[in-house]
C-alpha positions as semicolon CSV with decimal commas, in nm:
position;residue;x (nm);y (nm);z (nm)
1;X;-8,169;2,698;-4,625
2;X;-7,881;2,855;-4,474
3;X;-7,550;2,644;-4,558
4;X;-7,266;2,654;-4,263
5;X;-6,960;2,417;-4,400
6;X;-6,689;2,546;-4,181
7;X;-6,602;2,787;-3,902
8;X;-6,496;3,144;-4,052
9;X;-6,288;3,150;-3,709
10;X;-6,112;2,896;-3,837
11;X;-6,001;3,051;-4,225
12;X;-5,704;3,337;-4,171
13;X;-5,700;3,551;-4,527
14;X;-5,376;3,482;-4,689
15;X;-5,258;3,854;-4,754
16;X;-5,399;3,847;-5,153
17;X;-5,580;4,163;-5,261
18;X;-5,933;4,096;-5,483
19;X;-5,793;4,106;-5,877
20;X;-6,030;4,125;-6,202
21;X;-5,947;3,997;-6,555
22;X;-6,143;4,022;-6,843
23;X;-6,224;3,676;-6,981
24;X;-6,457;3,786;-7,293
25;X;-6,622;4,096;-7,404
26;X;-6,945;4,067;-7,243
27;X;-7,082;4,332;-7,530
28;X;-7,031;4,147;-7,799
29;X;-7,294;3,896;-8,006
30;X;-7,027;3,639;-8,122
31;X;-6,974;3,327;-7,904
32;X;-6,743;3,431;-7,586
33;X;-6,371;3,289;-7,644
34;X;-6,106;3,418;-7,436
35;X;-5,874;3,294;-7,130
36;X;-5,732;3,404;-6,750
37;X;-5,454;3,239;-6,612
38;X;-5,507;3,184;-6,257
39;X;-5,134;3,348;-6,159
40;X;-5,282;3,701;-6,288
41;X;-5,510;3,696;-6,020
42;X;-5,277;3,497;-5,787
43;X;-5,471;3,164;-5,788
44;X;-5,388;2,820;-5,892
45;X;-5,683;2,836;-6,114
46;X;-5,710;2,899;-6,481
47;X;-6,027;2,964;-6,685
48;X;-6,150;2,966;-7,027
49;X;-6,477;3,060;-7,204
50;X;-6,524;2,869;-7,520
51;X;-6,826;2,912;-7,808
52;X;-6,893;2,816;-8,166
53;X;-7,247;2,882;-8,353
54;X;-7,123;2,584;-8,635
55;X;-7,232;2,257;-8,485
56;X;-6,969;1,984;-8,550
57;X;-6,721;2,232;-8,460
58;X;-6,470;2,217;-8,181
59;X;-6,116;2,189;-7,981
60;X;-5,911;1,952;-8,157
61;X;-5,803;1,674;-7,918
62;X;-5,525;1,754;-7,705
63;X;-5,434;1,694;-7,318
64;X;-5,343;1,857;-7,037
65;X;-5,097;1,767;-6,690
66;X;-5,390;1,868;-6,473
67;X;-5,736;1,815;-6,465
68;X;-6,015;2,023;-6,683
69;X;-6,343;2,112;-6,613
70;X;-6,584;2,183;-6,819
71;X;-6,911;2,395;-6,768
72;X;-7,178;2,403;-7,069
73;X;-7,284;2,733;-7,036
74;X;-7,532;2,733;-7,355
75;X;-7,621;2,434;-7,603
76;X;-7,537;2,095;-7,656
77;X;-7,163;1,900;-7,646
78;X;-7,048;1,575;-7,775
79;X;-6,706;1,544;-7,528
80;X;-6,464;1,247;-7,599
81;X;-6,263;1,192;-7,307
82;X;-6,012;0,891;-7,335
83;X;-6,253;0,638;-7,436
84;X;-6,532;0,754;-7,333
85;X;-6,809;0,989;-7,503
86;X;-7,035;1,206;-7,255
87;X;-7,309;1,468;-7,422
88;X;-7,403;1,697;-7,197
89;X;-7,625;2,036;-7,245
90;X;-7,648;2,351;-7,064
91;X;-7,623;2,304;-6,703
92;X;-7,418;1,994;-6,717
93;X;-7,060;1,958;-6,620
94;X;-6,743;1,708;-6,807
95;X;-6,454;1,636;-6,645
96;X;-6,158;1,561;-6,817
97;X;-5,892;1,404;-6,604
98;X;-5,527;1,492;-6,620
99;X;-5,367;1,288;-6,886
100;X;-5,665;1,182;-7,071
101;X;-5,695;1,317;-7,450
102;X;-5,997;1,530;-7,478
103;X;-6,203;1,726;-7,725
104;X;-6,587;1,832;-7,790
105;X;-6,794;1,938;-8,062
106;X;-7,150;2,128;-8,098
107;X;-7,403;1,915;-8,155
108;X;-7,611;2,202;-8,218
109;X;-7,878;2,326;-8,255
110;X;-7,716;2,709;-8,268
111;X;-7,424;2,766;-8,052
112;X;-7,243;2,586;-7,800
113;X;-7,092;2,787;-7,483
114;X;-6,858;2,671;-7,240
115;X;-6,657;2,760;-6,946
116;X;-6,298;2,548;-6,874
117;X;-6,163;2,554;-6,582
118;X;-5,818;2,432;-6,577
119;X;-5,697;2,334;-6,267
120;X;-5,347;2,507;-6,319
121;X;-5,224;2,789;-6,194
122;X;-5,179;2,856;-6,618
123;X;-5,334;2,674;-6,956
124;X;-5,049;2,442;-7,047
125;X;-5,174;2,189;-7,352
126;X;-5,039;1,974;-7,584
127;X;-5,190;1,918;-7,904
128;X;-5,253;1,554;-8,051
129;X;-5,410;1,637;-8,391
């Protein structure tokens, strides 16, 4: 089904060019880690690609002025957000909201994959352990 949300009439483009980053190298056989802050390609959008093979493994908790979203790309995650615990596998998605201490682990089996989005224009973070 064909979507229409808006009027393209209605959307004037803002003068940016198209930009590329690399995030990972897409060659290589260890888990994808790397980062883009959103001002290199002149958005107001940062992302990250996370992975671990060790299950148990993960982010120490920290938190972040804006909100985070997170994208399980491969595997299985145990994410505590503030209080709250949310597992979620490949194809799921975690917010953590702006303020809120947040961390995840693999729960394994194998590795765990992930794509953050930060909702900053760059990562800012604060460590808490």
């Amino acid at each position: 089904m064909a979507r229409h949300d808006f009027d393209p009439a209605t959307v004037t483009p803002d003068g940016r060019q198209p930009a590329k980053a690399t995030l990972f190298d897409g060659m290589s056989a260890a888990p994808a880690r790397g980062s883009v802050n959103g001002e290199i390609l002149g958005t107001s959008v940062t992302v990250l690609a996370y992975g671990n093979d060790e299950p148990g493994t993960g982010p120490r908790l920290h938190v972040h002025p804006y909100d985070e979203i997170f994208v399980v790309r491969e595997g299985r995650a145990r994410f505590f957000v503030g209080d709250q615990v949310i597992d979620a596998a490949a194809g799921e998605t975690v917010l953590g909201p702006a303020g809120l201490p947040h961390k995840f682990v693999n729960l394994g089996p194998g590795r765990l994959q992930t794509i953050d989005i930060h909702l900053s224009p760059r990562w800012i973070q604060t460590d808490l352990e």
